[in-house]
C-alpha positions as CSV (number, residue, x, y, z in Angstrom):
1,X,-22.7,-160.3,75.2
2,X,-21.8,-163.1,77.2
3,X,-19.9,-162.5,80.7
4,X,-16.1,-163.3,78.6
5,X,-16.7,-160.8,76.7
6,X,-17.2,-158.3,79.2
7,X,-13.9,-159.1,81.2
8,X,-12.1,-159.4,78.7
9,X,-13.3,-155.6,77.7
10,X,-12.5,-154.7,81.3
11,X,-9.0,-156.1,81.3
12,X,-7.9,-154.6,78.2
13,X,-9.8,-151.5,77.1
14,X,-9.8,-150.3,81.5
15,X,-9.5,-146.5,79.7
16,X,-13.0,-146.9,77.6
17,X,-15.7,-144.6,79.5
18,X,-18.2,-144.4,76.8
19,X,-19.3,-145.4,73.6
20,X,-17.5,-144.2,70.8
21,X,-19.7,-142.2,68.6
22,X,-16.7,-140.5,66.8
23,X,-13.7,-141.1,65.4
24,X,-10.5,-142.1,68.2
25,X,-6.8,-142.2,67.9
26,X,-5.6,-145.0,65.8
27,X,-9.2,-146.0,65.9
28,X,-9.4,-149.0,63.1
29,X,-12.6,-151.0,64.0
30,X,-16.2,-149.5,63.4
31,X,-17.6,-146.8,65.7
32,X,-20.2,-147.8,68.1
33,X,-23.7,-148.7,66.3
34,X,-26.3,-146.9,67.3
35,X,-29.1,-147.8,65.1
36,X,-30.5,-151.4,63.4
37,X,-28.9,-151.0,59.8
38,X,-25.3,-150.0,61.7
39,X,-26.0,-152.9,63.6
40,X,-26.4,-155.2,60.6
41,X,-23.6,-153.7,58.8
42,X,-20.8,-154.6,61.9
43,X,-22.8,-158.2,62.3
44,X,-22.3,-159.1,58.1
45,X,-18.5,-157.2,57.7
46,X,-17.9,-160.5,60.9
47,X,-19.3,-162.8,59.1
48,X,-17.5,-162.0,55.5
49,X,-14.4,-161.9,57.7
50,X,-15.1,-165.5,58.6
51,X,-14.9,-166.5,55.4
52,X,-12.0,-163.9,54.1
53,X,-9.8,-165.6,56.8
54,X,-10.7,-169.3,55.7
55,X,-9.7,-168.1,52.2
56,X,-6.7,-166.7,52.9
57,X,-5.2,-169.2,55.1
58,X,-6.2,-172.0,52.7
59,X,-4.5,-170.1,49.6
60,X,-1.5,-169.5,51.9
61,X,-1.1,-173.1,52.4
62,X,-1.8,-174.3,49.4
63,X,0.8,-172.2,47.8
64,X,3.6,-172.8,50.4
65,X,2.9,-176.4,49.8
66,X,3.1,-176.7,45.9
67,X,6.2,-174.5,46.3
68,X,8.0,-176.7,48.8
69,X,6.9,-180.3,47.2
70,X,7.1,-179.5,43.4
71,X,11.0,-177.1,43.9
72,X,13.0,-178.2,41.0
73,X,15.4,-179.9,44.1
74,X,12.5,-182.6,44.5
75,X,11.1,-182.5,41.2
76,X,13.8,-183.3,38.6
77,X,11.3,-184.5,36.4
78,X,8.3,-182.3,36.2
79,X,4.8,-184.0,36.3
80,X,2.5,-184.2,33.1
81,X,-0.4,-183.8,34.7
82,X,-2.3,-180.2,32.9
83,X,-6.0,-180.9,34.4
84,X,-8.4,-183.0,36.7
85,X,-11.9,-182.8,36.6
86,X,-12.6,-183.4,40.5
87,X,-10.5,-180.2,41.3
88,X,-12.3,-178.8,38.4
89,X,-15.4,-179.1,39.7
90,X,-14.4,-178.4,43.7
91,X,-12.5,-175.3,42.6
92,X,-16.1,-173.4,41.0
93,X,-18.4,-175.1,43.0
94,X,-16.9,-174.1,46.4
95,X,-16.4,-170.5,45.4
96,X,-20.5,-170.5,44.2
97,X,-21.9,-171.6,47.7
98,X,-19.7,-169.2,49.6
99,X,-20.9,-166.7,47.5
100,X,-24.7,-167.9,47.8
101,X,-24.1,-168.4,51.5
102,X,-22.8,-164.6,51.7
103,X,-25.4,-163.2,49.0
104,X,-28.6,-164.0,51.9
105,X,-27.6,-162.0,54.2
106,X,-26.1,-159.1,52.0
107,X,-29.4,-158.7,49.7
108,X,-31.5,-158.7,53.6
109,X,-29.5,-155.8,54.5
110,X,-29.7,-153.9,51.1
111,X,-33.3,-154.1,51.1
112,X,-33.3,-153.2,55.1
113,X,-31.4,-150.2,54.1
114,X,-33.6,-148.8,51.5
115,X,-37.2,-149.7,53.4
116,X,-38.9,-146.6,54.5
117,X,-40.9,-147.2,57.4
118,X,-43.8,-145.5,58.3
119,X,-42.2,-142.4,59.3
120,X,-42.9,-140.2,62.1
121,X,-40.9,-137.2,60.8
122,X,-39.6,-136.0,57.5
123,X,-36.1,-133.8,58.0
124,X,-34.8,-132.3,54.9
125,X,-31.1,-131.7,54.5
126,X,-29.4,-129.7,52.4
127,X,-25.5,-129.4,51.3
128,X,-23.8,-125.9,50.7
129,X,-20.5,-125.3,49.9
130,X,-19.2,-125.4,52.9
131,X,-22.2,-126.4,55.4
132,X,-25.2,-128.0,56.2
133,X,-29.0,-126.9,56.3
134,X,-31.6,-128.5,57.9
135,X,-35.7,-127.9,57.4
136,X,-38.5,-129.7,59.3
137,X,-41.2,-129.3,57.5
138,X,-43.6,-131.3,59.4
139,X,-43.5,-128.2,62.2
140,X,-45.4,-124.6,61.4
141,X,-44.9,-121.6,63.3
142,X,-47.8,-118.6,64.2
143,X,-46.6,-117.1,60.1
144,X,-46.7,-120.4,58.8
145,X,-42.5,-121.1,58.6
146,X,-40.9,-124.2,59.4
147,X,-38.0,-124.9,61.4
148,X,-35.1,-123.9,59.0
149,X,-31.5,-123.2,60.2
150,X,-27.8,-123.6,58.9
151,X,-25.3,-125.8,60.6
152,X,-22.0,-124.3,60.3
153,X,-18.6,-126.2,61.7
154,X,-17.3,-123.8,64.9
155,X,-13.7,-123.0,63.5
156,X,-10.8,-123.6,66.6
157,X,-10.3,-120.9,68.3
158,X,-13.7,-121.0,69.3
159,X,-14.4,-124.4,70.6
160,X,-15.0,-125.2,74.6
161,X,-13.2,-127.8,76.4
162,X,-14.0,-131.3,75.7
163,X,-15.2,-129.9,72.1
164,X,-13.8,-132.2,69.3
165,X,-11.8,-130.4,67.0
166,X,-13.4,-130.3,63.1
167,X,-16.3,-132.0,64.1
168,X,-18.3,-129.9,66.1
169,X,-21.5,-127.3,65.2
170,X,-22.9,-124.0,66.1
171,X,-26.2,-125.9,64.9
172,X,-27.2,-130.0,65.6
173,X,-29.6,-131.9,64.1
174,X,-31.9,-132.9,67.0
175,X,-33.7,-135.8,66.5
176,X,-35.8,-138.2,69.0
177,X,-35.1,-141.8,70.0
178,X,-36.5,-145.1,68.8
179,X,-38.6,-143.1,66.4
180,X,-38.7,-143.6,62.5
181,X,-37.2,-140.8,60.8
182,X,-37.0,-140.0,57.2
183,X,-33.9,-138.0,56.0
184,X,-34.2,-136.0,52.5
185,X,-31.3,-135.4,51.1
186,X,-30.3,-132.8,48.5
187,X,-27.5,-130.3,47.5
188,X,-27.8,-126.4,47.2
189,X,-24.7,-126.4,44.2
190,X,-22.1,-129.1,43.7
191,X,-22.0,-133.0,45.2
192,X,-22.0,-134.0,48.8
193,X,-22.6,-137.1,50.7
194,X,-24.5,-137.0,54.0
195,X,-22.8,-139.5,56.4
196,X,-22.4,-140.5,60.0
197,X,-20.8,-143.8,60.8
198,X,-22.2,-144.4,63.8
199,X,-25.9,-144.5,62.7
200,X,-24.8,-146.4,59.4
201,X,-25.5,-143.8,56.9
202,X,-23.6,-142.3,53.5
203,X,-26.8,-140.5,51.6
204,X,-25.2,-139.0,48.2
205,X,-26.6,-135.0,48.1
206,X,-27.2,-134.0,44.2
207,X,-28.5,-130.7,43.2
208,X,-32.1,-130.9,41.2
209,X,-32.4,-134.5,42.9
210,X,-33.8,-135.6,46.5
211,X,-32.5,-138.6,47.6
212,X,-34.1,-140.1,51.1
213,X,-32.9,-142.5,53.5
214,X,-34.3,-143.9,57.3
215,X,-33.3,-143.0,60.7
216,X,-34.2,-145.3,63.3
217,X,-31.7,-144.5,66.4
218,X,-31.8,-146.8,69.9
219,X,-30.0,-144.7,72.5
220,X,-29.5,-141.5,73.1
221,X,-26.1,-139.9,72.3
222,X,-24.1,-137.2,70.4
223,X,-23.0,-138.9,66.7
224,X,-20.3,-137.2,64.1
225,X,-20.1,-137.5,60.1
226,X,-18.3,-135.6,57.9
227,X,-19.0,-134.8,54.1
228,X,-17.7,-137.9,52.2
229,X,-18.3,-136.6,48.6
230,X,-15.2,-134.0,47.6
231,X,-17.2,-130.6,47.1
232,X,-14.2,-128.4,47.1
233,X,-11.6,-126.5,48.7
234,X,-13.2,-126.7,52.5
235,X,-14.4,-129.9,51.9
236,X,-13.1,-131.7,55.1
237,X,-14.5,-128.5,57.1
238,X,-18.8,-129.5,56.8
239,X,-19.0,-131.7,59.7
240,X,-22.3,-133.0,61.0
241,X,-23.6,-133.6,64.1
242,X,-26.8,-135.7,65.1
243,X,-28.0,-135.3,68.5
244,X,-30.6,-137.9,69.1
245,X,-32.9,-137.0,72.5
246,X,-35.9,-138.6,74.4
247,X,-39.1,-137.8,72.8
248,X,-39.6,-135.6,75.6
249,X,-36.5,-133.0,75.1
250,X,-37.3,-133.3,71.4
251,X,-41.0,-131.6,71.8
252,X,-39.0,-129.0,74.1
253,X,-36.7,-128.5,71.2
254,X,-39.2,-128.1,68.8
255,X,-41.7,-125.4,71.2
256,X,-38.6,-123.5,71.4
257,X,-37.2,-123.4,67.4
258,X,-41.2,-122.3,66.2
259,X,-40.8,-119.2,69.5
260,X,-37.9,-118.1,68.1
């Protein structure tokens, strides 16, 4: 980030303490990336704006000058001309490389996104109507359980201060840093869609179908999704909350889920 940037951040945005890893008032750019993919995601929707604007402002002019040179005031007699090969030609061709020019790095991302890497855990996920279960299956306790739990959205009345409001959990998916992890997704009864928009993820949950995806987050940090797949009457009340930890806390996490 070059040293512009950053004062121009400190002149204007003097209110932002953090990184925002949840939705904010009027918020309409993307939440903070936290991992590669999201990364990639914010990098190509700048680079297709690029090209969007170019667009745009060409077409703009382009119309607002036929309209004001070929008016029927400074046209009495309208031209004949009904084709030209050269604009022809420019018209598909220019169109074609954009497209080929915005196809390399859209193809990199899709196959980026699907690429399992050698993962270090497997965390199972599981959509209910109206909540989350998680299961690492990797872990066994003394009877030979792993580490199963419900994540359940804490209703109003009962959040703390500083608590976001339809976003927080009783229960958080706890999950080291700059570790591969592999998500398996899955519904208990009707569709759901895993996502959290800081980590660059929207996993489709269908019942009698595991669908997996890759976690590979940078920093440490609280991150908030919602269910994006309308699963019924308290759809909008499944939040989910990813807490990613040093590998450190995350052994300490673990000791004390397979004690309970």
């Amino acid at each position: 980030m070059s040293k512009f940037t950053i004062l121009f951040y400190f002149l204007f945005f003097p209110l932002k303490k953090g990184l925002s890893d949840s939705a904010e008032n009027w918020q309409l750019g993307f939440q903070d990336p936290a991992t590669p993919i999201m990364e990639g995601i914010i990098n190509l929707h700048h680079d297709l704006m690029f090209f969007v604007c170019v667009v745009s402002i060409f077409v703009t002019w382009m119309l607002f000058r036929t309209l004001w040179h070929f008016s029927y005031h400074r046209n009495k007699i309208p031209s004949s001309l009904s084709h030209g090969t050269l604009i022809e030609i420019v018209w598909t061709v220019t169109p074609a490389i954009i497209l080929l020019v915005i196809a390399i790095p859209s193809f990199s991302l899709l196959y980026a996104m699907d690429e399992i890497i050698s993962p270090a855990i497997t965390i199972k996920t599981l959509g209910h109507q109206w909540y989350w279960s998680y299961e690492y299956s990797d872990y066994l306790n003394e009877d030979g359980e792993s580490i199963l739990y419900d994540s359940y959205m804490i209703p109003e009345e009962d959040l703390e201060i500083g608590q976001l409001r339809l976003l927080e959990v009783d229960n958080r998916m706890v999950i080291p840093i700059n570790t591969h992890v592999r998500l398996i997704v899955s519904a208990a009864d009707v569709l759901h869609s895993w996502a959290v928009p800081s980590l660059g993820i929207k996993c489709d949950a269908i019942p009698g179908r595991l669908n997996q995806t890759s976690l590979f987050i940078k920093r440490e940090g609280v991150y908030y999704g919602q269910c994006s797949e309308i699963c019924g009457i308290n759809h909008g009340f499944m939040p989910i909350v990813v807490e990613a930890v040093t590998l450190p806390d995350y052994i300490s996490w673990i000791s004390n889920k397979l004690s309970e």
